[in-house]
C-alpha positions in Angstrom: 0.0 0.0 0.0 1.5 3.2 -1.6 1.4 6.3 1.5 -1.1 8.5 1.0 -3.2 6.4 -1.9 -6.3 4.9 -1.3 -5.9 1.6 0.0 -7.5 -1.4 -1.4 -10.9 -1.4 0.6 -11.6 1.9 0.1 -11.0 1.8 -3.2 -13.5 -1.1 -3.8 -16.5 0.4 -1.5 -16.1 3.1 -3.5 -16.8 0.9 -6.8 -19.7 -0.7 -5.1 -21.4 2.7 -4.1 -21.2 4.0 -7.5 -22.0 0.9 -9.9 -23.9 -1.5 -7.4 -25.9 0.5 -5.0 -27.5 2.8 -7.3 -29.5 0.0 -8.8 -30.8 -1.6 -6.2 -31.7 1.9 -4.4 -33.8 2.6 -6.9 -35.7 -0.7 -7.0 -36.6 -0.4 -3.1 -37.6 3.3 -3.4 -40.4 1.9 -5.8 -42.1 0.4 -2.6 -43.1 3.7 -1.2 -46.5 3.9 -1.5 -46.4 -0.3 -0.8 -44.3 -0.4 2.3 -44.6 1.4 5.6 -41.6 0.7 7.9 -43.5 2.1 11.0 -45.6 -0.5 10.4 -44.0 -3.6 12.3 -45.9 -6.6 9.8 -44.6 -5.4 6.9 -41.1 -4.2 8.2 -40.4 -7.6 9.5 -41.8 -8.8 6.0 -39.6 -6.8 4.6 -36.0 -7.3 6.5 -37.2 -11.4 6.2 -37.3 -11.2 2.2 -34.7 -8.2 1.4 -31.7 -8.8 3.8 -31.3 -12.4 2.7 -31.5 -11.5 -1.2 -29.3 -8.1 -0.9 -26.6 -10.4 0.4 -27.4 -12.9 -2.1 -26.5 -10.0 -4.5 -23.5 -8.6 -2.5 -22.0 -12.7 -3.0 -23.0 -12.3 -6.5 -21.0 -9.0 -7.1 -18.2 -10.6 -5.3 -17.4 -13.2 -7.4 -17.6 -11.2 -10.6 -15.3 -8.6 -9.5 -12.8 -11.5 -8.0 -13.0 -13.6 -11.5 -12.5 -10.1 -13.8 -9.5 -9.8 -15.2 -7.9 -6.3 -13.6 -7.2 -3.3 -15.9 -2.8 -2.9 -16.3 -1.3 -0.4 -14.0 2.6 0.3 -14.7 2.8 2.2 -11.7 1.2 -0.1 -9.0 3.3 -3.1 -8.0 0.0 -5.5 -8.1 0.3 -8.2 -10.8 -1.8 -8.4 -13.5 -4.7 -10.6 -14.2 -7.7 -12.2 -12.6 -7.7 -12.3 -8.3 -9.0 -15.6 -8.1 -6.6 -17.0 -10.2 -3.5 -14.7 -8.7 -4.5 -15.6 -5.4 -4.5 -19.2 -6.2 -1.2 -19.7 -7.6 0.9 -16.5 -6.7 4.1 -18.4 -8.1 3.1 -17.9 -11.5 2.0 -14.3 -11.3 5.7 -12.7 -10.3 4.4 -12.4 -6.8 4.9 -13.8 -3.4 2.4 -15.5 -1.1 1.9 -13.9 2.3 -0.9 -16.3 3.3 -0.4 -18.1 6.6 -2.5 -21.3 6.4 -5.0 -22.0 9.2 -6.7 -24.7 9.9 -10.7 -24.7 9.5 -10.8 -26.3 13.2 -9.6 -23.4 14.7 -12.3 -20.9 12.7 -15.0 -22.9 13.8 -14.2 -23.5 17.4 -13.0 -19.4 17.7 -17.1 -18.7 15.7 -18.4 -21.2 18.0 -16.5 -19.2 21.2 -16.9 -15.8 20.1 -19.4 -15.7 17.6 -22.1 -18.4 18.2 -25.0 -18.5 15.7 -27.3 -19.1 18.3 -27.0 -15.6 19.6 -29.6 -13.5 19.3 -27.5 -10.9 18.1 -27.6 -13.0 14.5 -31.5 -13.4 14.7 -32.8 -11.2 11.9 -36.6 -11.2 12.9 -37.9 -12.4 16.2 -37.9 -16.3 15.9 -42.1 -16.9 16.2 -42.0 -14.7 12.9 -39.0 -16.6 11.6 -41.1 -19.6 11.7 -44.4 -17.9 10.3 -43.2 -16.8 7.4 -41.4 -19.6 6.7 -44.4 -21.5 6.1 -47.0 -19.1 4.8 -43.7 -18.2 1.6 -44.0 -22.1 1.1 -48.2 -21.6 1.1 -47.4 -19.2 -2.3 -45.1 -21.4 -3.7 -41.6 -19.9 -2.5 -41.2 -17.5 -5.3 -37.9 -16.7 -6.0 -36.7 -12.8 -5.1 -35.3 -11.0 -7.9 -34.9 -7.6 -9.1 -38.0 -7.2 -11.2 -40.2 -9.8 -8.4 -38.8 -7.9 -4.8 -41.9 -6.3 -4.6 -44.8 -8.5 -6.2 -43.1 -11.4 -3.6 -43.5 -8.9 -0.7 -46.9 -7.9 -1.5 -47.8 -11.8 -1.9 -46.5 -12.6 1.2 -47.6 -9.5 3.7 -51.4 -11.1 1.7 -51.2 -14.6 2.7 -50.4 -13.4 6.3 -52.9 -10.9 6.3 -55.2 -13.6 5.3 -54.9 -15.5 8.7 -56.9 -14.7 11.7 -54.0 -16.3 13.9 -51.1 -14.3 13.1 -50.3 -13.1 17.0 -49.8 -8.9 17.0 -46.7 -8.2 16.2 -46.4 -5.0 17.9 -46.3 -7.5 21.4 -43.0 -9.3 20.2 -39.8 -8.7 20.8 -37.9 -8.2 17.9 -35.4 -10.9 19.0 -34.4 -13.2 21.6 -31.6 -10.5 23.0 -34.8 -8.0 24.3 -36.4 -10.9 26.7 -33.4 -10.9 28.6 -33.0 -8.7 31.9 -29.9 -8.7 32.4 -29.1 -11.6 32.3 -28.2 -12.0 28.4 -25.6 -14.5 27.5 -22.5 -12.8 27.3 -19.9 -13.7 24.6 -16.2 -13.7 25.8 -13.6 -11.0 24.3 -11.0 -12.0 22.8 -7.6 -12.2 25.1 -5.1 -10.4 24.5 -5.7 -7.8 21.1 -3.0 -5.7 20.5 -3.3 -2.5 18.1 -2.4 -3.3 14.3 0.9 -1.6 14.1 1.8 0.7 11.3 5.3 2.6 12.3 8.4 3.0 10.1 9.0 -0.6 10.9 6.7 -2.4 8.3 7.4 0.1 5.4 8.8 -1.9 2.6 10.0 -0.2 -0.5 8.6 2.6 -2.5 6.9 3.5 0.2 4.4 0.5 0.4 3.3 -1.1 3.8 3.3 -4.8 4.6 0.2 -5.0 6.9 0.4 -8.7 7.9 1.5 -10.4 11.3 5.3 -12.3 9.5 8.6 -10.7 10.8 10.6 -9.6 7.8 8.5 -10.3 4.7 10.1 -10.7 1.1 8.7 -8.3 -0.7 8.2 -8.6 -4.7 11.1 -7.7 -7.0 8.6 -5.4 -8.6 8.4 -3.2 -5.0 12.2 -2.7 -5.1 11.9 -1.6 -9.0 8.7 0.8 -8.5 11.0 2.3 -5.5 14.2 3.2 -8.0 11.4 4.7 -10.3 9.8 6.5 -7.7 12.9 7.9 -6.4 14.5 8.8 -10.1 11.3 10.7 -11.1 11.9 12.5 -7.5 15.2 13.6 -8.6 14.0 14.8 -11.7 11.1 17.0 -10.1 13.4 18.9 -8.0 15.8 19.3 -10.8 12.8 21.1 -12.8 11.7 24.5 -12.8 8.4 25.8 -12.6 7.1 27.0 -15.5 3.3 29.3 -15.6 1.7 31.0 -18.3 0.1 33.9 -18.0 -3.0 35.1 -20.0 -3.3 39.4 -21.0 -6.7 39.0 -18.1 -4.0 37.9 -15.2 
């Protein structure tokens, strides 16, 4: 990571705001005059169809962006070609592979410590409604969610609710597990022992890139130490030119 350039993350947020989000912004503003979240039916309705399929979506747009082929960049030290294949087999793109392998055990026993998916933290809607609407979307037939069906599927669904006399007030409910608790919640351990990420004059590498990972003396890619002569020779060539301005008659 080059100092003062956007980093990576940023970079692609900033991609996803502008070419992804639009879209789908304008396809849940159509529900206006169909949805009103201060009405709690229809907003539990609501979170139960649209946060599943918006991260459906979000998957989607993942894997397209990892399997494209990147644009050439003389002046950034990534290689070229598509992620999924670079970070596959880093060997045979001129790169070097900081991965530290970790067993699949130790990510599910630290999710299982840490972040256990019975916590009512991770419950979307309040379970009774979970269950509810689970069986009256397989009463129309689970129809699948898409961008031109979002709404039609809501509208079907908030119906065949609507249609049962036994559908318990939703205004009474908690809206998960984690509000009946008074006090006495189940608490999920920190983890021991964080440190702060650290980001001194230690872990700058050459032409002015940072190593953010946790190995002691990385090897950097040949192409790092070559960006950092270029970097340094078109320095040299800045100071050694003058200033020029033109001025117009107005000035």
């Amino acid at each position: 990571m080059r100092k003062h350039a956007n980093i990576k993350p940023e970079i692609a947020w900033s991609h996803l705001r502008k070419n992804w989000a639009p879209g789908y912004e304008n396809i849940l503003s159509r529900g206006h005059d169909i949805y009103d979240p201060g009405n709690t039916l229809q907003k539990l309705v609501f979170l139960w169809l649209a946060v599943p399929w918006l991260q459906a979506e979000l998957d989607a747009y993942k894997e397209e962006f990892n399997s494209s082929k990147r644009r050439a960049d003389k002046n950034k030290v990534l290689p070229r070609g598509i992620p999924d294949l670079i970070t596959a087999k880093p060997e045979l793109h001129g790169t070097v592979d900081f991965k530290v392998d970790v067993s699949q055990d130790v990510f599910d026993a630290m999710e299982t410590k840490f972040a256990p998916q019975d916590n009512p933290v991770f419950q979307l809607v309040p379970p009774l409604f979970h269950e509810m609407a689970e069986d009256y979307y397989a009463a129309i037939g689970r129809p699948t969610v898409t961008h031109a069906t979002f709404w039609e599927v809501y509208q079907a669904l908030l119906s065949e609710i609507l249609q049962h006399d036994d559908v318990p007030d939703m205004e009474n409910i908690p809206q998960s597990d984690a509000h009946v608790y008074d006090g006495d919640a189940p608490a999920v351990a920190l983890i021991p022992d964080l440190q702060d990420l650290d980001f001194g004059e230690h872990v700058a590498g050459p032409g002015g890139f940072y190593y953010m990972g946790g190995l002691q003396n990385p090897n950097y890619p040949d192409r790092a130490y070559e960006l950092e002569a270029e970097l340094e020779a078109e320095g040299m060539e800045e100071e050694e030119e003058e200033e020029e301005f033109e001025y117009t008659d107005e000035e």
